[in-house]
N, C-alpha and C positions, 0 to 999 in steps of 0.2 A: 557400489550402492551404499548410498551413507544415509543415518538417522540422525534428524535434523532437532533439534530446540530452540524457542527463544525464549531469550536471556537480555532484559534490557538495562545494564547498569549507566548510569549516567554520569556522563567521565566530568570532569571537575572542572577543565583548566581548557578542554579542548572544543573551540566556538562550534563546530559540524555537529558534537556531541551533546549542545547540553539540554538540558531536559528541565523544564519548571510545573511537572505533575505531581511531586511530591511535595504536598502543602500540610501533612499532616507530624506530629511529632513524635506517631508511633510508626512512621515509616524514616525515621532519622538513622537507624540502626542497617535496614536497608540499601539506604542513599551513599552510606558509605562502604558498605561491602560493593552494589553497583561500582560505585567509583574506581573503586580497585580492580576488578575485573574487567572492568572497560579499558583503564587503562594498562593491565596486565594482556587484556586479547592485542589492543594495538600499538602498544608500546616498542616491538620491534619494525615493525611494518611504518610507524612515523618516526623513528628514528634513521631508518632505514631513508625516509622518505626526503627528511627534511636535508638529512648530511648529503646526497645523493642526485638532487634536483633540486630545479631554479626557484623563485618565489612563483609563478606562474604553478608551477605542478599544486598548489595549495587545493586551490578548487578544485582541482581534477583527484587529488586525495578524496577531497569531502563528496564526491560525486562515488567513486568509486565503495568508497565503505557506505555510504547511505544505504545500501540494502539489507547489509550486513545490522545494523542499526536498527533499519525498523524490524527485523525479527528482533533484536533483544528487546526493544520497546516494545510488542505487541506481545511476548513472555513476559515481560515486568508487570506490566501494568493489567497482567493476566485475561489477554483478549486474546492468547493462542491457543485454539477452539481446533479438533478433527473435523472436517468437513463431513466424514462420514457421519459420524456417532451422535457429533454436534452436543459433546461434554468437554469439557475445557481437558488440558492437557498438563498433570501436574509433572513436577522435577522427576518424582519415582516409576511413571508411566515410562514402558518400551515405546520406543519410538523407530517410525519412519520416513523417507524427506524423496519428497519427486528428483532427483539429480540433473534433470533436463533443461527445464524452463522456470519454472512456477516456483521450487524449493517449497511448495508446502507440506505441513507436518501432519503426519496422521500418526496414532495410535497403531501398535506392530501386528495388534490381534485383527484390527478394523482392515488394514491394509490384505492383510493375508486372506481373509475372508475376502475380501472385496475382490483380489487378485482369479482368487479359486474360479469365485461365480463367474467372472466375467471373462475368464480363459474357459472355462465350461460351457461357457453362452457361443461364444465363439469357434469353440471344435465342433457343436453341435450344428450351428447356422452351412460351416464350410462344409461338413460333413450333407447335409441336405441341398444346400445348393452346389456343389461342385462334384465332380467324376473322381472323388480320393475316397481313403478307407478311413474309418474313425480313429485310427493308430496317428495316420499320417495329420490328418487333420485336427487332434491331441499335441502334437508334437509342434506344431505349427501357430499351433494357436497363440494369440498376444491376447494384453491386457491395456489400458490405458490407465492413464493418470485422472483422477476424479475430476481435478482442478483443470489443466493446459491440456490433458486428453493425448498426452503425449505415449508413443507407445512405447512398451515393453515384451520380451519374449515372455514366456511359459518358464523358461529357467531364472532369468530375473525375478520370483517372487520370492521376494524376503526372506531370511530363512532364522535370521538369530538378530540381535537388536544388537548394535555397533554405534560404536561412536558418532561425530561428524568427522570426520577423514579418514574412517573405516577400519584405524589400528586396534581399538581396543572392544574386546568382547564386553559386552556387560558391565558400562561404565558404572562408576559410583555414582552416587545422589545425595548421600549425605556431607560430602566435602562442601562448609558454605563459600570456600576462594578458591574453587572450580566450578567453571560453567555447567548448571546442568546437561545432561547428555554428553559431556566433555570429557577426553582424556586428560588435558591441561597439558597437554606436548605442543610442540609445533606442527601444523596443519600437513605442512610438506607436500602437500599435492601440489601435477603441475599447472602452472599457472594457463590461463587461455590461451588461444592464438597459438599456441605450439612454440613457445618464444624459448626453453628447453631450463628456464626457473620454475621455483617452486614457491607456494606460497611461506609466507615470513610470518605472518600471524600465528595466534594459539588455535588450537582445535575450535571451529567455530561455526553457528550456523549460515547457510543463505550460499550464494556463489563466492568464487574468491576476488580478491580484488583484481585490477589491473598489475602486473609487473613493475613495481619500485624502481630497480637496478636503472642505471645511465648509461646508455651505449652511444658510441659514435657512430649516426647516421646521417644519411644524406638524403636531402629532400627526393621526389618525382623525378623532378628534368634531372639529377646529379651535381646539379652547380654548385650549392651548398650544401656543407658539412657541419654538423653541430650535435654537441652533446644533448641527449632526448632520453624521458622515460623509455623503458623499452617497450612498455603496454602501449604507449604512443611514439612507436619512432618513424610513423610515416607520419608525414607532415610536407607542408610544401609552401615553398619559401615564398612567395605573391610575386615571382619576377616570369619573365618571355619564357616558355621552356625551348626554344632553339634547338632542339633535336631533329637532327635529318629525318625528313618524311623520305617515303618510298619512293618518289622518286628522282632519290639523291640531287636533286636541284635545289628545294627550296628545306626552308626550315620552319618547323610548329609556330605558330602564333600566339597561341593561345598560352592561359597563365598556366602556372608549373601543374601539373595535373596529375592522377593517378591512370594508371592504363598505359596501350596503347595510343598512338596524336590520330585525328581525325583526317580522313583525306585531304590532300591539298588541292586547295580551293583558287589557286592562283590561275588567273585567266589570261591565255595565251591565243593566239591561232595557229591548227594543228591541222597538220594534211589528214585525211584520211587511206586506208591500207591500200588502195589504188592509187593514190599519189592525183585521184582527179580532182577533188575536191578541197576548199580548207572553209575553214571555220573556225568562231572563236569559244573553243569549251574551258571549263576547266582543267586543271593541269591531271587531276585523278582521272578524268575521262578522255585524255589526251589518244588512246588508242581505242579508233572507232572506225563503222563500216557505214559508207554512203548506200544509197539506195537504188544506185546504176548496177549496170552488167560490166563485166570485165572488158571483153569483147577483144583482149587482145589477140593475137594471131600466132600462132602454137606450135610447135614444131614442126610439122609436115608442110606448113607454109599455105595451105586447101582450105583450113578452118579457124574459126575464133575461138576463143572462151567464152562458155554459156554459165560462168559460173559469178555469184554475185563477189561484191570489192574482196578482195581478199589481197594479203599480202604474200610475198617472198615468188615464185616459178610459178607459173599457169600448171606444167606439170605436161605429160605425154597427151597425143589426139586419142580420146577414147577410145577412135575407132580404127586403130591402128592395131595389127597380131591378130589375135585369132576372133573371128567372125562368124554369128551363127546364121542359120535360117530364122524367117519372122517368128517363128512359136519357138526357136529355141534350144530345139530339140538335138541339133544338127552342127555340129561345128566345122568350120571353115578354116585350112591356116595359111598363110602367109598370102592373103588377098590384101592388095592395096584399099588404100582408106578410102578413098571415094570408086570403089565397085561396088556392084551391087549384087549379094547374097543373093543364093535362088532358093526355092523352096524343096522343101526337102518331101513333100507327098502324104506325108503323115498326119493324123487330127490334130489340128491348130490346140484344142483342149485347155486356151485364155481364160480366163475369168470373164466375164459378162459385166455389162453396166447395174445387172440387179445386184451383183456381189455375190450370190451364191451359186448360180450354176456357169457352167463352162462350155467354151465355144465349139459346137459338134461339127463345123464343118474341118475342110483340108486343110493344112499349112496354106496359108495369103498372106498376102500384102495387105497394109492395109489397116482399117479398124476391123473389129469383128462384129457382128449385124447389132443391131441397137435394140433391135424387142426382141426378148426373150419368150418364146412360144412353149416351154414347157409349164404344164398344167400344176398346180399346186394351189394349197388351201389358204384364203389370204382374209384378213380381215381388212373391215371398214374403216374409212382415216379416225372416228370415233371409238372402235371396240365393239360398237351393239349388235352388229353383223360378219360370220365368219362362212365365207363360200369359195370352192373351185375354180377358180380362174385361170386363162393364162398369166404368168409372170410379170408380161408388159402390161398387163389390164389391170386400172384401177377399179377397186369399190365401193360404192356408198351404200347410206341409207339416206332414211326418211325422216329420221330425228331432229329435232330442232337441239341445238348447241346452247346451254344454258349459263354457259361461261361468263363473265364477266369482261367487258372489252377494253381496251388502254384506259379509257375515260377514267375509268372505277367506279361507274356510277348507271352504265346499262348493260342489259346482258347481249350476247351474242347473234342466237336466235338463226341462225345460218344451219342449213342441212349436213347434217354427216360433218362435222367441223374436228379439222385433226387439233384441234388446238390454238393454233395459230390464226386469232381471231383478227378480219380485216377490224381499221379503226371506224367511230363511231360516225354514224350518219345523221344522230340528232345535235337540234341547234344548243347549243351550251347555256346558254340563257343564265347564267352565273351574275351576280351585283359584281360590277366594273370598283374597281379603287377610287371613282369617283362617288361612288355611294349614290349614285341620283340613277344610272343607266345602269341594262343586262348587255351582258357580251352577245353578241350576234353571228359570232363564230363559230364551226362546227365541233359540237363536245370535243374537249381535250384534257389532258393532265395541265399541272401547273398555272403559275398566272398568266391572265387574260390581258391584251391587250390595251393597250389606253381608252377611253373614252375620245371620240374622234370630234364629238360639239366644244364649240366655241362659245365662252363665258366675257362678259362684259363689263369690268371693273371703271367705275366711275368715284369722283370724289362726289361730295357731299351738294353741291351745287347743281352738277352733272355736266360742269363745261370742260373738264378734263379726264379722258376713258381712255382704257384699252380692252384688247381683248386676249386671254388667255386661254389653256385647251382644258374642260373640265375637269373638275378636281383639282386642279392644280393653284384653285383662286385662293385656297389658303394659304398657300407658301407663297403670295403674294402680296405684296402691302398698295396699301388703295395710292393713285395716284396724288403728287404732292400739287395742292393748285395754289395760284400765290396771290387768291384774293383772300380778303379779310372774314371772320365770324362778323355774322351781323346778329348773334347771341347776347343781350345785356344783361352781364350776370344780378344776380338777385344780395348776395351777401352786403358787409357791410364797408366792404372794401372795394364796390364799385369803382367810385370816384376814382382810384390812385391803380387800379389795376390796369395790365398793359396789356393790349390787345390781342391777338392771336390767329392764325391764318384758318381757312377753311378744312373742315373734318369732319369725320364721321363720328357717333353717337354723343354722347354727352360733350361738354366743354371740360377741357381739363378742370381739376381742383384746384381752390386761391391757394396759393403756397406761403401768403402770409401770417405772419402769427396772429392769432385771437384777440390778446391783450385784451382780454375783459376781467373786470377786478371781481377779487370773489370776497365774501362780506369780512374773512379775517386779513383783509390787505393785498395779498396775493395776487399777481394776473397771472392769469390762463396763458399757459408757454405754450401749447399745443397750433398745430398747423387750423387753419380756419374751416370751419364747421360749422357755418350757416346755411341758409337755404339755394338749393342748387336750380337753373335753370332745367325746363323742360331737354330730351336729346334732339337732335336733328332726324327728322324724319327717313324712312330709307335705310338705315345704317346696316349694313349687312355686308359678309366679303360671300355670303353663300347662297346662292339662289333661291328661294322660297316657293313650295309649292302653294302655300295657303296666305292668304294676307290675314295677319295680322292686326290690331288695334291698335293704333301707335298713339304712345303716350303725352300726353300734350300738357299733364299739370308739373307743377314740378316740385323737384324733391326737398319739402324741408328738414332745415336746420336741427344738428344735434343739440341741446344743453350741455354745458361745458361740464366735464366731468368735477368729481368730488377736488377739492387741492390736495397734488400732487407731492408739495415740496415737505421735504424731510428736516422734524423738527427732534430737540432732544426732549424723553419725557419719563421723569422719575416712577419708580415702580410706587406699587400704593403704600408700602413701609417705608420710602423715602431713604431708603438706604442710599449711602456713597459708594460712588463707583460704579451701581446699578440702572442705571440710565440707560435706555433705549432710542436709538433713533428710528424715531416713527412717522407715519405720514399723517401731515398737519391734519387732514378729514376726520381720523380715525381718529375716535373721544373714548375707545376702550381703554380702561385700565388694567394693567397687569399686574402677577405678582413674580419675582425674581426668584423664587424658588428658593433661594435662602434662607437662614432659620430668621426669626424676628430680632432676637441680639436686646431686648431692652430686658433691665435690669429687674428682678424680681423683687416684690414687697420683703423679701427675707435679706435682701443685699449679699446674696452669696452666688446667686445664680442666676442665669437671663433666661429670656424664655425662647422655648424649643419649639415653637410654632413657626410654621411655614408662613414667610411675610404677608401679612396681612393688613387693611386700609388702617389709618391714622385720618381723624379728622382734628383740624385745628382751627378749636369754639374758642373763644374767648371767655374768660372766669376770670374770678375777681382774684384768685390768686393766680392768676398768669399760666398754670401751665396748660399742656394739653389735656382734651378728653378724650378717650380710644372709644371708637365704635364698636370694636370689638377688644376684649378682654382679654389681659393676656393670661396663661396657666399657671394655675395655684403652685405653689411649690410643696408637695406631700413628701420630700424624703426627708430622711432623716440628715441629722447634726454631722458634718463631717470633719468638723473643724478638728484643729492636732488642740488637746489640753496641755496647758502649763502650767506645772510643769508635766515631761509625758507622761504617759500612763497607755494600757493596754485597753482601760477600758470607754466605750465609746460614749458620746452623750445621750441620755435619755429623753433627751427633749427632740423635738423636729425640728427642722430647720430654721435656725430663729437668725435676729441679726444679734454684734455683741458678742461677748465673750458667754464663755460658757459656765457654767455653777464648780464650787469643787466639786471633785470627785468624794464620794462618800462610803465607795463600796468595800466590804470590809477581805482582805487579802491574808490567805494561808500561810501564813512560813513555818515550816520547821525548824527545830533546832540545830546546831552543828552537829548535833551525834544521835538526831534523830527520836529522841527519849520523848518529846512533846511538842506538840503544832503551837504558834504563838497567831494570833488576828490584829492585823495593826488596820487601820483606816489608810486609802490609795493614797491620801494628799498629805498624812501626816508621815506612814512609809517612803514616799519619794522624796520629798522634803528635806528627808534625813542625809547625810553624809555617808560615804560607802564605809569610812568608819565606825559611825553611831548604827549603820546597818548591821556591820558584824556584832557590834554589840547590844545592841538590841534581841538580837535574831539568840545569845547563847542564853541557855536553860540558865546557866550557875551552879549545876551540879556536875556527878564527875559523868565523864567522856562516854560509858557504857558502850566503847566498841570494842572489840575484841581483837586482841593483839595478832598480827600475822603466824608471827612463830609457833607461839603455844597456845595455851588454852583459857589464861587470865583475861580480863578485861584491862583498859586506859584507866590508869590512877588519874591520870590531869585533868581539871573541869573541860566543860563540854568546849571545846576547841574548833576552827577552821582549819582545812586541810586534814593532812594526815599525821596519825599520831604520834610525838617522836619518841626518839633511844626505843625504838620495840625490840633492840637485842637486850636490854641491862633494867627486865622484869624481876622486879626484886621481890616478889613471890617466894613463900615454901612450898617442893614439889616433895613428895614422899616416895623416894627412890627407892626399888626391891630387884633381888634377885631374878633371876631366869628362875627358879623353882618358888617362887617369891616365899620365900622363907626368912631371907634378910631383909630387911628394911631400914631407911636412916630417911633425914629432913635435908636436902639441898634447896640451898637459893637456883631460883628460872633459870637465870643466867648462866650458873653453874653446870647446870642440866643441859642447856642448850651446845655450850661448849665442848659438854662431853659427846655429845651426839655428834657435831661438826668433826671433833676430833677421830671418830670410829667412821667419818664420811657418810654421815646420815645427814639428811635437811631435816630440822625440827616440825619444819610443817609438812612433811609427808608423814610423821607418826600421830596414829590414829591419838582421841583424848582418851580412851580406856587402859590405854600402852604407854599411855606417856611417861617414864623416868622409868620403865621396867626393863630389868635385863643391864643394869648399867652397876653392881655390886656383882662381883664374883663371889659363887656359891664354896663355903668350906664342908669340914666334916661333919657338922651338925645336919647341913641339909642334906647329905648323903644317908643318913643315919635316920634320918625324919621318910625319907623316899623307901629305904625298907622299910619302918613301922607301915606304911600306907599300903604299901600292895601287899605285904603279910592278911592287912587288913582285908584289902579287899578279896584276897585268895580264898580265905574262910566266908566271906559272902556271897561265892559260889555253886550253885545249886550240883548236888554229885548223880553222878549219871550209874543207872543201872546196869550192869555189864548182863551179858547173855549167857546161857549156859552152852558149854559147848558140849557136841556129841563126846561120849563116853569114848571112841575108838581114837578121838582125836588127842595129839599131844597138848599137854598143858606147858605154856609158854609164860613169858610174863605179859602181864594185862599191858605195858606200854605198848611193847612190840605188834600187840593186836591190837591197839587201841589205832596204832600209824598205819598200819595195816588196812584200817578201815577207810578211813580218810583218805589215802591214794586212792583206794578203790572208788570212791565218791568222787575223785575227782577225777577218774580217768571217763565213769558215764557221763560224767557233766561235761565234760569237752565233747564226746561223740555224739551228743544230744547239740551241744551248740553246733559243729559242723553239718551235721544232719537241718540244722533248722539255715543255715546260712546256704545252702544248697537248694532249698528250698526256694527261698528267697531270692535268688540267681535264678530259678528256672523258671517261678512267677515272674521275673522283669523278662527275662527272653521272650515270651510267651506274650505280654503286652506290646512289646516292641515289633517281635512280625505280627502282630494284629494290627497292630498301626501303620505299619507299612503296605502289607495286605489291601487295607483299607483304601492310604492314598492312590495306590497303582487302579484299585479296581473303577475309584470314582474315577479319575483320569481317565481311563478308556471306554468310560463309559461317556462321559462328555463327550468325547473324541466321536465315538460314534453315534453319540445324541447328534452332533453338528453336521456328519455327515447326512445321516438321516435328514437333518431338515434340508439341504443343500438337494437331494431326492426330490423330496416334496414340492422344492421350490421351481425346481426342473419340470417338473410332473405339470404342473400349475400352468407355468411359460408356454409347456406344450399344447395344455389345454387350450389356455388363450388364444396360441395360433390357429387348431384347429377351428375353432370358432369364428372366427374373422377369412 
């Protein structure tokens, strides 16, 4: 049971795989993780593929991963949706996957549920309709698949949410180069068809592919041998398959095939199993039984064979060894074959011709009596009557038989009818296939005999007829008579037309061309379409019940359609290239759907109107007028200034050059101390030299040296500022106690800090040059005066009296005294509180725990409850219905 995802990355290089859904630039990041994973799931599986199998196996690849494919496309592109819940299915959802048919995905909670109900629907249905116990019919019970309906036990529901190949518990989801639901191992399952590989790919959704690997197999019939996929190594070569049929004479015909070969069909003549007869059968039905008696003469030499054709010994005379009396009862032994048995005295006690009672007289010869005289309760050949009779007596009634009879079309209507209703006695009276007459036959099934009247087919004159059987005049053509039309057609091609023999309805149509001119030059190509002669009277192949009013005007003449002939015809902006071939009639004009293309009053830009009519009026300046107008040009100036500049023109789209640039531009100085405003055109203008210098203040640098804490002596500069080791600054250098003090040059200071392996610019500027003069005996001597000082600025503390009984000690010793004691409450006070504090977080923590467990089973049993309810409900239903 495996949980399925899709994952649609779209491989880069591989034609089967590529994808062009990704049109946007915030899915660029996507596209190529896809890519990698598409080609990390099939990477072994085509390489596998291509080193391993011929060019031909290519398509059968891209056939076989195509489903594989469209689950990761329909995951990518976020359209894999639980059928149940019908809420899309994200990376970090448990999942489930049908294994059977369908492989679709569902949600692990949706499935579980789904599973519960519909094995509980199940135990309950078996359980009402069948003779089981509700244990057994529990136990029994299946589930299907939502999607293919495909089934599953009661033990197959779902139990923990697994990979797709079913190794790993509780995949990751946050790895973005593993497939969601993926272990990112190789699939390893076995491959279909039981072919004893495994699949090659990574853990993946959907079925596995076909088997990669190349075996040496041999087609159907065995004749060739050739290396094959192993998912496809039947196959069959297009030659004779020549394998002996059964019955080793002839060999298969047929092309290389899969199976067993089809009987043989070779036709011979074959005695049959009496040797009386032959005949020419096929070679599969070569062993067969005539429809004679044996008759041959048998071993006692007295008797034949009463037995039908059969092959090999006739076999011993039946009535040879031991011999009974006529009812059986009585055995006789070693009487010759033609003596005859006596009876032995005893009730015959045969069966009877009714079948159920038996013969009461004595052992006979013989048959035993034909009417059966015992009394018993018999019903009527219909059922509506049930009376005492003897056995040989039939009984009826009085009912009429309401049956329907062979016809299908009247009822029976016979007394006491067992069923078996005689055929109809009315006339059938059914429309004949001649459509003109009814059958006159008595009612039957099926079609009715031909119409038996004779029809009279004449030509158009009436001197040439035959006669055919009705119905049949239309599948026949009128006879040919070999005098002439005496028709004079009416068009305009009388004169020149050739005459034509006698017929029925109209004269054929002149086959000549028209050739009538039409006002733009043109003649009429079309066949001739003048006024046609009245038809020939009579024209009929079908008999008529009613006459008719035969036509006697005749038919005129069409007008020659619109001209036909295809001319070329510019669209109404007269664009090149745009040219249509149209038909010469048609005076619409079109537009080419193209933009217009003529140049706008601003000369920078044409116009974006959809081609539109151009009339050309003459003007005294020559050129053209537009009927319609072409569009103003409203954007702005986009021309490049020169020299560049950033900023655009303020003017609209004009023709010409543009104005200078006017607009006034910020720069700073090299070291930042003051902004300078130069004009665009007079700033670019400049040289990238006269720029730097333009751009500096003239005062000093005002930035601040890396190392120390000075500023840049040099005017205000480009780049960075140099020599910042050799700041020729005074630093005023002190003691650690800073009690010493002297003047060193920066540099000096810097050096000594490098020297002691300090960076000058990790020391803070309140520090700077302190601690670099070793302290002598003055500053030791200054260090007493100060804390003498501040001893006596000491506030003195009142000591306590102690009890009279107690020893007097010295005030230090009690004074230390005190203070351990002070510090040993205040440690038992801090453990005391950190105890505390420890027993507060326990305390929160099984509360929280507490918590989760109890909502957990309360859910649990919230679910079951409605699962109750929902039972309760189903039942209702049924009761109801």
């Amino acid at each position: 049971m495996n949980t399925t995802a899709n994952y649609h990355p779209p491989p880069s290089s591989q034609p089967p795989f590529s994808d062009s859904d990704l049109d946007s630039d915030s899915d660029s990041e996507n596209f190529q993780v896809g890519s990698d994973l598409s080609n990390s799931i099939f990477k072994t599986y085509l390489e596998f593929s291509s080193s391993s199998s011929s060019s031909s196996s290519s398509s059968i690849t891209a056939v076989d991963l195509s489903k594989i494919q469209s689950f990761l496309t329909s995951s990518s592109s976020g359209a894999l949706s639980c059928l149940i819940c019908l809420e899309r299915i994200r990376p970090s959802d448990p999942t489930w996957s049908c294994s059977s048919l369908c492989f679709a995905v569902f949600h692990l909670l949706c499935i579980q549920s789904w599973a519960r109900q519909s094995s509980d629907l199940s135990a309950a249905r078996a359980a009402a309709r069948l003779p089981i116990t509700a244990e057994t019919a529990a136990k029994q019970a299946t589930w299907n698949c939502p999607k293919c309906r495909s089934s599953y036990s009661k033990s197959e529901i779902p139990r923990c949410y697994l990979c797709f190949c079913g190794k790993l518990r509780d995949p990751p989801s946050d790895n973005p180069w593993i497939l969601p639901h993926s272990c990112g191992e190789i699939c390893n399952r076995p491959l279909p068809n039981n072919c004893g590989h495994f699949c090659l790919l990574l853990c993946h959704p959907g079925p596995c592919p076909s088997c990669p690997k190349s075996v040496k197999a041999r087609c159907f019939c065995g004749s060739v041998e050739d290396f094959r996929r192993c998912g496809f190594k039947n196959f069959s070569c297009n030659k004779l398959c020549k394998k002996p049929l059964d019955c080793n004479k002839h060999n298969c015909s047929e092309i290389c095939h899969p199976g067993t070969c089809p009987p043989c069909r070779a036709r011979e003549t074959y005695r049959c199993r009496c040797g009386k007869k032959e005949e020419e059968k096929d070679c599969c039905d070569r062993d067969y039984r005539c429809e004679n008696e044996c008759k041959k003469l048998l071993n006692c030499g007295k008797h034949v064979c009463e037995r039908g054709c059969h092959g090999g010994d006739c076999g011993e005379c039946p009535l040879q060894g031991n011999r009974t009396c006529p009812c059986g009862k009585r055995i006789y032994k070693g009487m010759p074959c033609d003596g005859v048995a006596p009876v032995c005295g005893a009730t015959c006690n045969k069966l009877l011709n009714c079948g159920f009672h038996r013969c009461p007289e004595r052992c006979h010869k013989g048959p035993c009596v034909e009417t059966c005289r015992t009394v018993v309760k018999k019903a009527c050949w219909c059922g509506g009557l049930k009376k005492e009779v003897p056995c040989y007596q039939d009984l009826s009634c009085e009912r009429k038989c309401l049956r329907m009879r062979d016809c299908g079309r009247h009822a029976c209507k016979r007394r006491c009818c067992d069923g078996d209703c005689p055929p109809c006695s009315e006339v059938c009276d059914k429309r004949l296939r001649c459509k003109n007459h009814k059958c006159p036959a008595p009612c039957h099934r099926g079609a009715c005999a031909p119409c038996p009247i004779m029809v009279t087919i004449s030509c158009a004159c009436g001197e040439t007829h035959f006669e055919v059987p009705c119905g049949t005049e239309m599948d026949h053509k009128p006879p040919k008579c070999r005098k002439l039309c005496k028709i004079t057609p009416l068009c305009r091609h009388a004169s020149t037309s050739k005459p034509h023999r006698c017929h029925y309805a109209a004269c054929p149509p002149c086959r000549a061309p028209c050739e009538e001119e039409y006002p733009c030059g043109h003649k009429c190509n079309l066949r001739c379409h003048g006024p046609r002669p009245p038809p020939n009277p009579e024209f009929t192949l079908k008999p008529k019940k009613k006459k008719s009013n035969h036509q006697t005007e005749c038919t005129p003449g069409t007008p020659c359609p619109p001209c036909p002939e295809l001319v070329w015809r510019p669209c109404v902006g007269e664009h090149f290239g745009a040219e249509r071939m149209m038909v010469c009639s048609n005076t619409t004009r079109f537009s080419c759907d193209n933009l217009c293309g003529n140049l706008l009053p601003c000369g920078n830009h044409y116009c974006t109107k959809t081609c539109h009519p151009l009339e050309t009026q003459p003007s005294s300046s020559g050129h053209q007028k537009r009927s319609e107008s072409c569009e103003v040009c409203n954007l702005p100036c986009q021309k490049v200034r020169m020299p560049k500049c950033s900023h655009p023109c303020p003017l609209p789209c004009h023709p010409g050059e543009c104005p200078p640039c006017k607009v006034l531009m910020k720069r700073s100085c090299h070291c930042g101390a003051m902004v300078h405003a130069f004009e665009c055109i007079h700033y670019n203008n400049l040289s990238e030299k006269d720029q730097v210098a333009a751009r500096s203040c003239g005062g000093p640098c005002h930035r601040k040296l890396p190392n120390c804490k000075h500023l840049c002596p040099e005017i205000c500069h480009v780049d960075k500022c140099p020599a910042p080791d050799k700041c020729s600054k005074k630093v005023t250098v002190r003691c650690k106690c800073q009690t010493l003090k002297k003047e060193w040059i920066c540099q000096d200071v810097q050096a000594a800090y490098r020297d002691t392996g300090n960076d000058p610019k990790d020391i803070p500027k309140n520090q700077f040059g302190l601690g670099l003069l070793p302290c002598n005996s003055d500053c030791k001597r200054k260090i007493q005066e100060v804390e003498s000082a501040l001893q006596l600025r000491k506030p003195k503390v009142l000591e306590k009296k102690e009890p009279e009984n107690e020893k007097h000690g010295p005030k230090r010793r009690k004074r230390r005294d005190r203070i351990q004691e002070g510090k040993q409450v205040s440690r038992f006070q801090e453990f005391v509180a950190t105890m505390k504090r420890l027993l507060l977080f326990i305390i929160i923590v099984a509360a929280l725990i507490a918590v989760t467990y109890y909502s957990y089973k309360g859910l649990l049993q919230l679910s079951d409850w409605m699962n109750e309810v929902e039972l309760q409900r189903a039942k209702r239903r049924r009761s109801r219905f």
